[in-house]
N, C-alpha and C positions, 0 to 999 in steps of 0.2 A: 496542664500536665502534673502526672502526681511527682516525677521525679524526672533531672534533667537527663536527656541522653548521652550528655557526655560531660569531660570535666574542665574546666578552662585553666584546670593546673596543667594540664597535658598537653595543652593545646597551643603553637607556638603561629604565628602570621608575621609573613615576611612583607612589608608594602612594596620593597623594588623589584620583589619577583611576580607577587602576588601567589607564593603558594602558601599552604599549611600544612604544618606537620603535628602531626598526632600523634603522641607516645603510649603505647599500654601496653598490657603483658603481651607475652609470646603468643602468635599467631599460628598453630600448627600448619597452614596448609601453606602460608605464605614464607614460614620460617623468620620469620622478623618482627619486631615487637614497635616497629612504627609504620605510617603510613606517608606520603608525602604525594599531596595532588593542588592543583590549582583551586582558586578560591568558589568559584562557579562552581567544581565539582561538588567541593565538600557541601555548598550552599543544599545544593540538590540530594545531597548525602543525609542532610539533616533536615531538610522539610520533608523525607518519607515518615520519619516519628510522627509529623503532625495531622491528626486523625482529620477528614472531613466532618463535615457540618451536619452537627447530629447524631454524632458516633460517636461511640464508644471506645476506650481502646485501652484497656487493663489486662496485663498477663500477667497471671500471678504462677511463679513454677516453687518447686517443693509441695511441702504441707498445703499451702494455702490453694492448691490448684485441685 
């Protein structure tokens, strides 16, 4: 990966509940600027970042695109 998907400043894991909370800007459509799901979620939340075998997976937005 060229760059991680998220920031482990943000990122808070609870062991007696097993969830995580996730802090970032404002959400427009959710109204909320955290997220808070069980651990198995978020698991499945961040291996969609991880491209298959042999692929590619760079999106460049702005200028570079």
């Amino acid at each position: 990966m060229l760059r991680e998907p998220f920031s482990l400043e943000k990122m808070k894991y609870d062991q007696r509940t097993g969830m995580v909370l996730y802090r970032s800007h404002l959400h427009k459509s959710l109204k909320r600027n955290y997220q808070l799901m069980p651990g198995a979620q978020w698991l499945e939340l961040l291996c969609r970042h991880i491209p298959d075998r042999f692929e590619h997976l760079v999106r460049y937005v702005g200028w570079y695109s």
